[in-house]
N, C-alpha and C positions, 0 to 999 in steps of 0.2 A: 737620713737617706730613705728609709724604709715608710717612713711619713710621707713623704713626696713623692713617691712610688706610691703609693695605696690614694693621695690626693690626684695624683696623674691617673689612674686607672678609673680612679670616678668619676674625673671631668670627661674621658675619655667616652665611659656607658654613659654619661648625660648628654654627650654629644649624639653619641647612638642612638639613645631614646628618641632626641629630637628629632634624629634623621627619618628613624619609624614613624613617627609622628604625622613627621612632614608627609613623608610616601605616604603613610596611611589615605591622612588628607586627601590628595590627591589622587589614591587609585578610585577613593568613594566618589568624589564629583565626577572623574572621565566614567564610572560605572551610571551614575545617575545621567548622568546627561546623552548617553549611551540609550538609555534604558527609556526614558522620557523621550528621542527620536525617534526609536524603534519598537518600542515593544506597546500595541493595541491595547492586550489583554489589561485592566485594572488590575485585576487580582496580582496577577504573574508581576508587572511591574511594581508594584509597591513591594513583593517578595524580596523580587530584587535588589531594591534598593535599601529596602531593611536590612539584609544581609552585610550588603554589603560598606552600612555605615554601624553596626556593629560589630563584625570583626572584617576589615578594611579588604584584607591582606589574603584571608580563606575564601571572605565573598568574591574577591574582584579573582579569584584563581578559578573556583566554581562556575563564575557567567563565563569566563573566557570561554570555558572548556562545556559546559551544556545551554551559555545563554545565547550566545552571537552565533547566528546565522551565516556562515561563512560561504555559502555556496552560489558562487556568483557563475553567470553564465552571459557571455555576447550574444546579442538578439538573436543572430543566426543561429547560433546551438538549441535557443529555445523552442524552434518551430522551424523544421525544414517543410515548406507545405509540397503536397504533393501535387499540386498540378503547375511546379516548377521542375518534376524532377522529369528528365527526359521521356516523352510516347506517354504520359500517363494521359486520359481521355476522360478521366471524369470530371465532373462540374465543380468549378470554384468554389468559397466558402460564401459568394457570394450568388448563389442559385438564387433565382429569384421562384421558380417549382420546387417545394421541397415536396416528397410523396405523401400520397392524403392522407388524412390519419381521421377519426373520428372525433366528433368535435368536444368532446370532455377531453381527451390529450391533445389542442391544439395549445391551450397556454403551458402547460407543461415543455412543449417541442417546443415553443418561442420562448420561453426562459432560460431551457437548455443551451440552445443556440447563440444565446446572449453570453450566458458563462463559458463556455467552449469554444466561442470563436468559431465553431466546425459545423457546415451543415448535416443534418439526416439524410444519409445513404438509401436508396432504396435499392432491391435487389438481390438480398443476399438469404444466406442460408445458415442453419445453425445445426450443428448435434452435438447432442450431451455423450461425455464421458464419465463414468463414474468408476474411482479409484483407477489406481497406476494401470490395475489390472487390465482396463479395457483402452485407458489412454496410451500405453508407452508403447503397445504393438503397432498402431496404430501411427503413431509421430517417426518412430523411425524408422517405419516403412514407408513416410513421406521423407522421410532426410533421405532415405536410401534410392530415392527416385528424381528426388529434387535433378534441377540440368540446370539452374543457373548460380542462387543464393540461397544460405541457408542463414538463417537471424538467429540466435537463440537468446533471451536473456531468463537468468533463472534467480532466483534469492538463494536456494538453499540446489548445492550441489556436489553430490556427497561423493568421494569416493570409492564407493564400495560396485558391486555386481551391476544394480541399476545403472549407476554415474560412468562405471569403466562400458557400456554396452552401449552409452549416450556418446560418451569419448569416442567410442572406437568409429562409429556410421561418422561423426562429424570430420574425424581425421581421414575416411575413406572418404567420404564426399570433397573436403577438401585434394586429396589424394587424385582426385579426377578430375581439377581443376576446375572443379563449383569454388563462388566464390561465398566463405565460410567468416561468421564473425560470431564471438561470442562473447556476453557481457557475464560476470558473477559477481554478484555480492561480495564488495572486501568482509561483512563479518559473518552472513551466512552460507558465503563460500568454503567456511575456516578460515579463520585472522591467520592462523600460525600455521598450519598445515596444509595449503593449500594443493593439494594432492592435482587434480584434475588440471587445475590449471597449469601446473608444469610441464603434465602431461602436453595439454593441447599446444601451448608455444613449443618444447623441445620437437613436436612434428611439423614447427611450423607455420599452426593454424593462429591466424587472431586474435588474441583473447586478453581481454583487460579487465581487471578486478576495478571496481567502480565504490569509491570513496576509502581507499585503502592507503593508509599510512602511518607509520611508527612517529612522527614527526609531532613532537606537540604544536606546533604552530597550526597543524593539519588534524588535526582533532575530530571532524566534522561527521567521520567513520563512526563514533561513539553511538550517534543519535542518528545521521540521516545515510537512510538503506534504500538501496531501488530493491523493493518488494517484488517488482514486477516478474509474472510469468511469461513469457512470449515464445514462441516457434513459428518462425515466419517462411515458407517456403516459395522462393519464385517471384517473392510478393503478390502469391494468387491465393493461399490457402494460410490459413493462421492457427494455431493453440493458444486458448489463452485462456485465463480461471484462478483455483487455487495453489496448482497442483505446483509440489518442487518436484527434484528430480531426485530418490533416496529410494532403497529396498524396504523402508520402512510402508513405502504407499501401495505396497503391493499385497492387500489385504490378504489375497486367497493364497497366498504361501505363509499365512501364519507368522506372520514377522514376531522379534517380542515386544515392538511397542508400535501395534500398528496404525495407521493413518489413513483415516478415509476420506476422500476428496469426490470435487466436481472441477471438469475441464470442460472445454469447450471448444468443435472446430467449428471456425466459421470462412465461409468463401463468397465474396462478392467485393463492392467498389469499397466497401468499410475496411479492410484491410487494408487500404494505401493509407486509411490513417493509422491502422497499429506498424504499419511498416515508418512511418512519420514518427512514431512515438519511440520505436526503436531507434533510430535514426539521430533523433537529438541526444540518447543517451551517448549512442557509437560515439560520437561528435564529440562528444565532454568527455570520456573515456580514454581513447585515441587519437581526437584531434582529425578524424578522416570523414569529409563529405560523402554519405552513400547517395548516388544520383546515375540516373540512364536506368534499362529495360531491366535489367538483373533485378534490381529491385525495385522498381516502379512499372512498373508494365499497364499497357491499359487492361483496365477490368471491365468483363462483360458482365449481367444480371447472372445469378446463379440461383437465386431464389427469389421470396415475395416479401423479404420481409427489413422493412425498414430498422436500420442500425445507425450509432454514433458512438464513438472514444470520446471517453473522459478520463483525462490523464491529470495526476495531483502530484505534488510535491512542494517544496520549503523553498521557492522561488516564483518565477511570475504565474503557476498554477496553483498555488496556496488556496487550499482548501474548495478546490472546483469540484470535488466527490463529496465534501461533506454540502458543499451548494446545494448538488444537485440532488443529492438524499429529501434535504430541507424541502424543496421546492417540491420534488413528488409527493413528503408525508403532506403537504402544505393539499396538495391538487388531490389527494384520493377522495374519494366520493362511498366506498363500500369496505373496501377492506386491505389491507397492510399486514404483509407475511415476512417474514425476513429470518435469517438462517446465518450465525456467524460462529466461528470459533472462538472469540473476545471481545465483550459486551460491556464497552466502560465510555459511551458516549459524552459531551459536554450535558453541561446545560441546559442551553440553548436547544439543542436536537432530542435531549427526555424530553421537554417542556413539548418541543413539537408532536411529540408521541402521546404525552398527557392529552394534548389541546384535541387529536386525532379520534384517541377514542371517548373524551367526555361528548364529542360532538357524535358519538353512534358507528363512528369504524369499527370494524370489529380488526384489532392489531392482535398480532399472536407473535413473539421474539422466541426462536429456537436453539439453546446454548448449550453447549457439554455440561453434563453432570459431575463431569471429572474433564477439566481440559492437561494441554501439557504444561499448563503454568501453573500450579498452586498460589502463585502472588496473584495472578488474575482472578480466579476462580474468588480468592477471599476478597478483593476489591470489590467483584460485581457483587458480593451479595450485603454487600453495604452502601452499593450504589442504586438498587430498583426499586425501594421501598416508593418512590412518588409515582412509578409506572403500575405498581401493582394497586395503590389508593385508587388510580384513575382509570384500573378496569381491563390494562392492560394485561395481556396470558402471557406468562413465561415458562416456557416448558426445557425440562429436560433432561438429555439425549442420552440416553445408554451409551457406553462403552463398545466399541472403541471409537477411537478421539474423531471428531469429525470436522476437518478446516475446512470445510465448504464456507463460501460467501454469498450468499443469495438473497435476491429483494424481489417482491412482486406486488404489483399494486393493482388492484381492480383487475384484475384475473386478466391481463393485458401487458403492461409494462414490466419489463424486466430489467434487471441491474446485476450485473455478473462482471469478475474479475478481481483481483487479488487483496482489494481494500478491506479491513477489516471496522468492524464499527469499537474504533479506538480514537483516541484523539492522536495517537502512532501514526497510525494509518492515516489520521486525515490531516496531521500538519506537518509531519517529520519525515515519514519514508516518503520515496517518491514509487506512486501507485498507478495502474491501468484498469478503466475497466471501461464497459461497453453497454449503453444504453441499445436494447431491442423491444419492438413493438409488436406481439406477437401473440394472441391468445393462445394455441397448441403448445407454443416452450412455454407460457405460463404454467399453465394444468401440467405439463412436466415438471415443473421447479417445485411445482405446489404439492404434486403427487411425493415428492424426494422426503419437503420436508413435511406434510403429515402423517407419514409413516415414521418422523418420530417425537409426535405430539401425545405422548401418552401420560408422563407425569410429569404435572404442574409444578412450579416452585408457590408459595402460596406465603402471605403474612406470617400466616400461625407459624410455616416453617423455619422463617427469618426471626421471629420473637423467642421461639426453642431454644435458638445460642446460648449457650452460655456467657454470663458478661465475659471471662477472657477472650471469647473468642470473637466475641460481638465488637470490643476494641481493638483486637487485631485486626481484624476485618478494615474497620474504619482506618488506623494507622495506616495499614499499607494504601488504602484509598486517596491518600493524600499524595502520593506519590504518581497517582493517574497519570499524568502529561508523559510518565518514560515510560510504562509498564508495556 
């Protein structure tokens, strides 16, 4: 009896094995054949599919949950355009006048145009804010005046003094029957705490957390974040840049871990496209068309200076910021300034950087010394060694942390908005930012950042590591695509 019992149990795990077997099988070819439709990248796809025909079972639970791309959206969520939405008056995407520009940025502005779909705005106006300090008096003294809509979306939005004084104008302006929508991040709004937000529904107000859910089927929250910064007022005045909303940005009250940013208000016909840009997120979000005067109103000139939105994300905008990066290091002629908080570019865009200054650009990258990620900070400095052979400046920035985003090319072009020079930022989160043609906000972006170009990162300093630290460095490097 006890023999036939212990034979019965075997046949029983042998049957099991099999069945693992079999499933194994089969979750490796549905992941290969997955993987070989979808996935471009050679590297990433062969990853994948090593993985997942060495251990079947952990690989195929891994791509479920970081490989596949789940975020699908109906045409119309993807591009509400604005000269559908009711009274708007500015020109199609298909202006046949775009405003003159000089003739070294005209193939620049016609590649642009190619990848954006969107014409160059002419007419508008720009001013810098630097840190919370000079931007938040400022934003919600425009919510506090606002008389139709107010857009906000924000990545990080904190609970505390800053975020309850952000709460309270949005719940008054709603409270006066402005109409009031607001987008947060499910993960840096707080996954688990989401404070503000319960706030703003318990009053009533709009507000949807955008990729957020406990559901593993729903996973997508993990990796893809709207970054995005926006404050849309009226659909005539806009914020937009690095800045979240946290008491931490408010450098001049000594915060204890404080954050220094750049914002940006800008007012002219280009905001009907950051109003567009909000507009598809609301849509996916909520499920509610924003359309008529509240928020599309016509725009008059408000200034001289020619603007366009580039908007990026993990759907039919896949990598239009790291495009259009390409395409300007590709067109500078004299020099390439740039200013990020995390510095862990592809390939493809060092090589562009390489190619920039072996050919006589003079490129200068400006990065925290100490950013708030230690995994970043040890990635990039096992990732610049080809920028630095090829003459590239890396400089960097004293304390305290500085998320500003800034690009300037030929003391002319600017590139401003929440993307960071990540492969994060240019394939995963979905990103805003805003092409302007402008020499006076050059010489200001430029002023920002060589005020803090003082110490260089240099070879000899990179070759000092010690080897554990020189491995570490590279290990976590490997990990670039999430960091």
């Amino acid at each position: 009896m006890e023999q036939a019992l212990l034979r019965w149990i075997g046949d029983m795990l042998s049957i099991r094995s099999e069945v693992f077997a079999v499933l194994g099988l089969g979750l490796s070819v549905v992941v290969t054949m997955h993987v070989l439709l979808r996935k471009r990248e050679v590297g990433g796809a062969i990853g994948w599919i090593g993985l997942a025909w060495l251990s079947p079972m952990f690989g195929a639970g891994l791509y479920a949950l970081f490989g596949v791309n789940r975020v699908t959206r109906r045409a119309h969520k993807l591009r509400i355009r604005p000269t559908q939405a009711a009274g708007s008056a500015v020109s199609s995407d298909d202006d046949p006048t775009p405003p003159p520009l000089p003739q070294a940025f005209r193939p620049l502005d016609h590649a642009v145009r190619l990848i954006t779909r969107l014409p160059l705005r002419p007419g508008n106006s720009v001013t810098v804010l630097r840190n919370g300090d000079a931007a938040y008096p400022v934003m919600l003294a425009e919510i506090a005046a606002a008389r139709a809509s107010v857009a906000l979306s924000s990545y990080i939005f904190r609970d505390d003094a800053t975020g309850r004084a952000f709460c309270d104008a949005l719940i008054e302006a709603h409270g006066r029957g402005i109409a009031v929508r607001v987008i947060i991040d499910g993960i840096g709004g707080g996954y688990f705490p989401p404070g503000i937000t319960r706030r703003l529904q318990r009053a009533g107000v709009p507000a949807g957390r955008f990729m957020h859910s406990a559901l593993p089927w729903r996973m997508p929250f993990l990796n893809m974040r709207t970054h995005k910064k926006l404050l849309i007022l009226d659909g005539r005045t806009a914020f937009t840049g690095g800045l979240n909303i946290a008491d931490g940005n408010r450098v001049s009250q000594a915060p204890p871990h404080p954050i220094r940013d750049t914002h940006f208000r800008l007012e002219g016909p280009v905001v009907d496209q950051l109003a567009a840009a909000f507009a598809s997120d609301w849509i996916f979000v909520a499920g509610e068309d924003l359309t008529g005067e509240a928020w599309f109103p016509r725009l008059a000139p408000a200034g001289t200076i020619p603007a366009r939105v580039v908007t990026s994300g993990p759907d039919a905008d896949l990598r239009k910021i790291e495009l259009v990066i390409l395409q300007a290091v590709a067109c500078a002629t004299r020099s390439i300034r740039l200013s990020t908080p995390y510095f862990l570019p592809n390939e493809i865009l060092t090589s562009a950087l390489c190619l920039a200054a072996n050919r006589g650009i003079r490129v200068d990258i400006v990065i925290p010394k100490v950013s708030d990620h230690r995994f970043v900070d040890w990635a990039t400095r096992a990732h610049v060694d080809p920028l630095l052979r090829s003459g590239v400046r890396i400089w960097l920035d004293a304390p305290p942390f500085d998320h500003s985003k800034l690009l300037v090319v030929d003391g002319t072009w600017c590139f401003i908005g929440s993307a960071n020079w990540d492969m994060r930022s240019f394939r995963l989160n979905f990103e805003v930012n805003v092409e302007l043609y402008d020499p006076d906000l050059a010489e200001a972006l430029d002023a920002i950042m060589r005020a803090k170009m003082e110490v260089r990162l240099t070879r000899e300093h990179l070759a000092a590591r010690a080897l554990p630290v020189r491995l570490r460095d590279a290990g976590v490097r490997l990990a670039l695509p999430y960091l």
